[in-house]
C-alpha positions in Angstrom: 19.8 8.5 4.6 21.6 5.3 5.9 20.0 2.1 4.9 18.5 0.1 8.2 20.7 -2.9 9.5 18.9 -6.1 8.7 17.5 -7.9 11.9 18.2 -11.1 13.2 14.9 -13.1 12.7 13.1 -13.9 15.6 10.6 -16.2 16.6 7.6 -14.5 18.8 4.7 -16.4 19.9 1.9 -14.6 17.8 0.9 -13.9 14.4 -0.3 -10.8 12.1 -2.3 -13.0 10.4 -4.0 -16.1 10.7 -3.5 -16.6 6.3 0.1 -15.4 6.5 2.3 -18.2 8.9 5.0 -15.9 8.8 6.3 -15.5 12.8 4.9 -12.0 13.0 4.6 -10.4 16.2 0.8 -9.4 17.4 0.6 -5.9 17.0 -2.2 -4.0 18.2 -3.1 -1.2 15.3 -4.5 1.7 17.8 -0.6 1.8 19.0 -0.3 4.0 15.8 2.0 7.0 17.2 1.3 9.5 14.8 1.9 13.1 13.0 2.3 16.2 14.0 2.7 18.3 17.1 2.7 21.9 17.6 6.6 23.1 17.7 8.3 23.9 20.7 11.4 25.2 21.5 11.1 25.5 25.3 9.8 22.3 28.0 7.0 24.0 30.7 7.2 22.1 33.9 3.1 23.4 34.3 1.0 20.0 34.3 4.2 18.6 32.7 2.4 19.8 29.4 5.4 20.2 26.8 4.0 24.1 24.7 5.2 26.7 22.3 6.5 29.6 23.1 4.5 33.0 22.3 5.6 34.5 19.5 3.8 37.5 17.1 3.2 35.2 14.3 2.1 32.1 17.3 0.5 34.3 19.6 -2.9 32.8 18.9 -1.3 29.4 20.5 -0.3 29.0 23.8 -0.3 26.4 26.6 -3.5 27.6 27.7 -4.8 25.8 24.1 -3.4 22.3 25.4 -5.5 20.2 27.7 -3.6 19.6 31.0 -2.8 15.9 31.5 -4.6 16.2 34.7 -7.3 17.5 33.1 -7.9 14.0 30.8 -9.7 10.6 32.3 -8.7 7.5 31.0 -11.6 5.8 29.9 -10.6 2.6 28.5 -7.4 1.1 27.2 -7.5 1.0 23.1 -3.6 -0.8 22.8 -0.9 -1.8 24.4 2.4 -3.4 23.4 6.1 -3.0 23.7 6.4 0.5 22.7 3.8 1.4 25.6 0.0 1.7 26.0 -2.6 3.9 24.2 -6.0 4.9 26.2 -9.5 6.6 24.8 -9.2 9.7 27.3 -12.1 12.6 27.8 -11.1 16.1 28.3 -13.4 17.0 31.2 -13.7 20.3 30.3 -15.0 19.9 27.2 -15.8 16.3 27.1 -14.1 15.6 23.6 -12.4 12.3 23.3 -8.4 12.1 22.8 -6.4 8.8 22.3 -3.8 8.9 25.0 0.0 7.7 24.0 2.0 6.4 27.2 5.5 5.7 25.7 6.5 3.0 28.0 9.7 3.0 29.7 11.7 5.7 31.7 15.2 6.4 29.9 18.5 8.0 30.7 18.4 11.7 30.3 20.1 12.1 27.6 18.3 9.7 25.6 14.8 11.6 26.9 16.1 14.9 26.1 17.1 13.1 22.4 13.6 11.5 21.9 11.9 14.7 22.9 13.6 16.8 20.7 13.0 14.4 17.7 9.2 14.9 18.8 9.7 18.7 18.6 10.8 18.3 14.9 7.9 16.9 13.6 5.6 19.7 15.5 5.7 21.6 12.6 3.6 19.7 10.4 -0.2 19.7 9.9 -1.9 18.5 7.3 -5.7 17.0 7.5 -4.2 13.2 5.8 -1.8 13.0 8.9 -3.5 12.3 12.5 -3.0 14.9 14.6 -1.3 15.5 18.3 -2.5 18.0 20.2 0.0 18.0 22.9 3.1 16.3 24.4 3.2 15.5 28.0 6.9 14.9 30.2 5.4 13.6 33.0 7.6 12.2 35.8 10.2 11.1 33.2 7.1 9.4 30.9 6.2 10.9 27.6 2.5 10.8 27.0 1.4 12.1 24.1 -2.6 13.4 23.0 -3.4 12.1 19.7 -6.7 12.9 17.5 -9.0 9.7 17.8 -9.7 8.0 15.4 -12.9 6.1 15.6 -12.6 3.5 12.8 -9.3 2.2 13.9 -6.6 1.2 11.2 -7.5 -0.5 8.2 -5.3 -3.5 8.8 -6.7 -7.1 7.9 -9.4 -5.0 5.7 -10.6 -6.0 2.4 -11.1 -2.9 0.2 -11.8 -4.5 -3.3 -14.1 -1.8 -4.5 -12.4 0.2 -7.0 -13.4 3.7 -6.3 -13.7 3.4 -2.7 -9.9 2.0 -3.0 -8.6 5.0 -4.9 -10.5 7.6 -2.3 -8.4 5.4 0.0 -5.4 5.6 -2.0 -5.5 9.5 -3.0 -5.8 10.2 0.9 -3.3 8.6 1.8 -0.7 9.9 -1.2 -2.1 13.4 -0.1 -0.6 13.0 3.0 3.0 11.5 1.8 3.4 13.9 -1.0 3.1 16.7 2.3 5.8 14.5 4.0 7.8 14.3 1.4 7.5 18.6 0.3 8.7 18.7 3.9 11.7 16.3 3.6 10.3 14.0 6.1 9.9 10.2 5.2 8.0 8.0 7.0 9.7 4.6 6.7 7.0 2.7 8.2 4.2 3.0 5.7 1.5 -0.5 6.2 -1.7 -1.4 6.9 -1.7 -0.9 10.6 -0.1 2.8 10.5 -3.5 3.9 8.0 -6.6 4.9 10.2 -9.7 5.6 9.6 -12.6 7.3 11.0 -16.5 7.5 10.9 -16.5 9.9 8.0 -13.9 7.9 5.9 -11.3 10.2 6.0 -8.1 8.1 6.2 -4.7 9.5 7.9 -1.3 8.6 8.2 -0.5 7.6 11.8 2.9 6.4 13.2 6.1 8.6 12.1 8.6 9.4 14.2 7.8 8.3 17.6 8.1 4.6 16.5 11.3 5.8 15.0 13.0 7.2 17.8 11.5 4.1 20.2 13.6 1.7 18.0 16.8 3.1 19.4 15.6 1.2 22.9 14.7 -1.8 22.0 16.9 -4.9 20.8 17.3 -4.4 16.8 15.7 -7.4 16.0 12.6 -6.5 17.7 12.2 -3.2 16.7 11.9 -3.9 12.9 10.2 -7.4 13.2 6.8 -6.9 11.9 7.6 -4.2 9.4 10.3 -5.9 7.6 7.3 -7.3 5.6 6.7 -3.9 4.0 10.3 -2.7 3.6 11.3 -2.2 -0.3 13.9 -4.4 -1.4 17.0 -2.2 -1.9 16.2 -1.4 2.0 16.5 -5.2 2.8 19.6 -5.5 0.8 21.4 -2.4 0.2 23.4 -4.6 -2.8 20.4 -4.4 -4.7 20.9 0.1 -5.4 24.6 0.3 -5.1 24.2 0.7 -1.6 22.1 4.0 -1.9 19.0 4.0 -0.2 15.7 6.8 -1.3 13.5 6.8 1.9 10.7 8.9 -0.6 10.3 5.8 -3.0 11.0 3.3 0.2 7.8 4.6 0.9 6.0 4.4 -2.2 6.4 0.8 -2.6 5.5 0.3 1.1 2.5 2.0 -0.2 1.7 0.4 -3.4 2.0 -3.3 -1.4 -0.8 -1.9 1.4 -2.9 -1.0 -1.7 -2.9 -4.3 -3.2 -2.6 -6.0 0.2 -6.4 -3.9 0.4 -7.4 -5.2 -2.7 -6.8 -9.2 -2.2 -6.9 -9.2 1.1 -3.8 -10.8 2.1 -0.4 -9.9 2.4 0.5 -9.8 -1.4 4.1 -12.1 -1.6 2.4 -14.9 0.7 2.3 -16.7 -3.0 6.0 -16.2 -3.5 7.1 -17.9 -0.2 5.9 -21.4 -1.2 5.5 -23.8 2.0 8.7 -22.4 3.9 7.1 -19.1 5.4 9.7 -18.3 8.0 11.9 -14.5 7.9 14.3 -15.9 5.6 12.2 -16.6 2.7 10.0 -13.3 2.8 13.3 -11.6 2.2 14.6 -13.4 -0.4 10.8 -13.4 -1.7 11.2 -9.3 -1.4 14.3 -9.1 -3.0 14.4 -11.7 -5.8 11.4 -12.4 -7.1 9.3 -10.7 -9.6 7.4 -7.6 -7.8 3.3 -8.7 -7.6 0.8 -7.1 -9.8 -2.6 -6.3 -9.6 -4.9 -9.7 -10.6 -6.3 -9.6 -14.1 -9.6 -9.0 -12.9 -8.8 -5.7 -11.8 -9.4 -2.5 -13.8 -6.5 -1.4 -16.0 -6.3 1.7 -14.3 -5.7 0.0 -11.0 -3.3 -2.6 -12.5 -1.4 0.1 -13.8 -1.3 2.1 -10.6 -0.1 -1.0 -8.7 3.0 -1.4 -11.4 4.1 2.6 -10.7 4.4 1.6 -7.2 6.1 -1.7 -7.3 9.2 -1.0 -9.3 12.2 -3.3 -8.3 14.0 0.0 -9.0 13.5 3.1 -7.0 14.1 5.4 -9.4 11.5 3.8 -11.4 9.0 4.2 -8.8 6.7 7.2 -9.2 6.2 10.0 -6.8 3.3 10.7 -4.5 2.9 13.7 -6.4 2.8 12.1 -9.6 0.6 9.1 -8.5 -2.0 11.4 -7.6 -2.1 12.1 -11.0 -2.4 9.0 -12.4 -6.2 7.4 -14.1 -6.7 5.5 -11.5 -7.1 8.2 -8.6 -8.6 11.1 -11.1 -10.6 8.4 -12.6 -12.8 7.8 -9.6 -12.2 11.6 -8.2 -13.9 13.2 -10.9 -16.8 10.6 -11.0 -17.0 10.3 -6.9 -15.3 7.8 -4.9 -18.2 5.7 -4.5 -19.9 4.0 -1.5 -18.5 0.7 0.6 -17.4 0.4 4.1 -14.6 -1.4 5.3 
C-alpha cells in the first residue's frame, strides 16, 4: 500500500468538538457508509437495483431478495454532508426500516463505472461486527446504497469509562477488523464516528470503502481533513518507517486512540498540542511526541491494552487477532461485559 499524500490544512467553519479547537470540519456520524454488499458481477437496469447473478452455490439470492428503490419511502433525513445525504427509509412491503446512502454528485462514466466496481469488491464480506448493505442502487447516474440501521448511532463524543462495558466495546470492534484483515481488506478510516451502535449494544464497523473511493472527487485537502486526527504517525510522515506503510497496524492504532478517546472522553493528544491547536501542531503532536497512555487510574489490564495499540512502531503494534487475546478483553468476557449505556 502507498502511503496517503499529506493535506494542505484547511480552515472550515465548524468544529468536531467543542473541547478540542482544532479546525475540524462538522461531520455528521449517521454519514457512516459502511461494509459489505452482496457481490455482483453484472449491473440490472430493473429499478436500477445493482444484484448478483444466479449461480448453483448463490441460487438462494437473487434480485428478487433486494428491496426495489421504488419500493423504499424516505422518512426523515438522518445526515447529510459533502459526501452526500443519508435518510431513515421503510420498505413498504415489509415495513422494516433501512438507512438510505445517496452518494452525492453525478461523475464521468468512467469514474462511476470505477467507484462501482470498488463497491462490488467489498460485496463479498459479511460478518455480524461490520454494518450491513443490503443493496446498491445506479439510479439515474446516482448511487444510493441500503444500509442496516443502526438505531444508536455512532459512539462519537461518548464517554465509555466503564471498564467491562469498554472491552465488550473493544472486543466487537477487533472482531470485526481481525475479519477485515483475514480478508486483506484495511479499513484506513477507523474513529469514533465510523463505530455504531444499536439498541442491543452490538457495535459495528461502518464506513470502508465508499468513503475511500469518494476521496478521489473531492479536493485532497478536504477529503482527509477530519480523519487526519486518527491517522498513525508513520502514515503522516512516511520518514518515520522508511517510507513503508502497514495499513493492518494503521488501523490498530487508529483503534487503540478511539478506545482511549472512549475512556477520557476527549480526543487523547489534545494535552500534547499546548495552546497552538491548529493542523500543524496535531501532526507534529502525532508524530513526535510520546504516544498517550491509559491514566493511572485505569485498570492494569486496560493500561496495558492501550500500550499494545499505541506503539510509535508498527511492527510493535499487536494484531486484532492477538488483542482479542489480551486480559483485558478475556478478562471481562469470561466474567460478562457488564451493564452501562452510552
Amino acid at each position: 500500500m502507498r502511503p496517503a499524500n499529506l493535506p494542505t490544512p484547511t480552515r472550515p467553519a465548524g468544529r468536531r468538538r467543542p473541547d478540542l479547537t482544532l479546525p475540524l470540519p462538522q461531520r455528521d456520524p449517521s454519514l457512516a457508509v459502511p461494509l459489505p454488499l452482496p457481490p455482483p458481477t453484472s449491473f440490472s437496469s430493473s429499478n436500477g437495483v445493482v444484484t448478483p447473478p444466479i449461480s448453483a452455490s448463490s441460487s438462494s439470492s437473487s434480485s428478487s431478495s433486494n428491496p426495489a428503490l421504488s419500493d423504499l419511502d424516505r422518512v426523515r433525513r438522518i445526515g447529510s454532508g459533502s459526501g452526500g445525504t443519508v435518510w431513515m427509509v421503510r420498505h413498504r412491503p415489509t415495513n422494516h426500516i433501512y438507512a438510505l446512502k445517496v452518494i452525492c454528485g453525478h461523475h464521468e462514466d468512467a469514474l462511476h463505472r470505477q467507484i462501482c466496481r470498488e463497491i462490488e469488491i467489498l460485496r463479498t464480506a459479511d460478518n455480524p461486527f461490520v454494518v450491513r448493505c443490503h443493496a446498491m442502487y445506479d439510479h439515474a447516474g446516482e448511487i444510493q446504497i441500503l444500509l442496516e440501521f443502526m438505531d444508536g448511532g455512532s459512539l462519537e463524543n461518548r464517554l465509555i469509562d466503564n471498564e467491562p462495558f469498554l472491552a465488550d466495546v473493544a472486543r466487537q470492534v477487533l472482531a470485526g477488523l481481525a475479519y477485515l484483515h483475514r480478508r486483506k481488506i484495511v479499513h484506513r478510516d477507523i474513529k469514533p464516528s465510523n463505530l455504531l451502535i444499536n439498541s442491543s449494544r452490538q457495535v459495528k464497523i461502518a464506513d470502508f470503502g465508499v468513503g475511500r473511493i469518494l476521496a478521489q472527487t473531492m479536493e485532497p485537502c478536504n477529503s482527509a481533513v477530519g480523519t487526519i486526527a486518527y491517522m498513525s504517525p508513520e502514515r503522516i510522515n512516511t520518514d518515520l518507517n522508511h517510507g513503508i506503510y502497514d495499513g493492518y497496524a494503521g488501523d490498530i492504532w487508529s483503534f487503540g486512540l478511539s478506545i482511549l478517546e472512549f475512556y477520557l472522553g476527549s480526543f487523547p493528544f489534545r494535552e500534547n498540542l499546548g495552546s497552538r491547536r491548529d493542523w500543524a501542531s496535531l501532526m507534529c503532536a502525532i508524530c513526535y511526541s510520546n504516544p498517550p497512555e491509559a491514566p493511572p487510574s485505569a485498570s492494569r489490564e486496560f493500561r496495558s491494552f492501550i500500550a499494545c495499540c499505541l506503539q510509535k512502531e508498527p511492527n510493535r503494534r499487536q494484531t486484532a487477532g492477538q488483542l482479542l487475546q489480551h486480559p483485558f478483553i478475556t478478562r471481562w468476557s469470561s466474567q460478562g461485559s457488564g451493564s452501562s449505556s452510552v
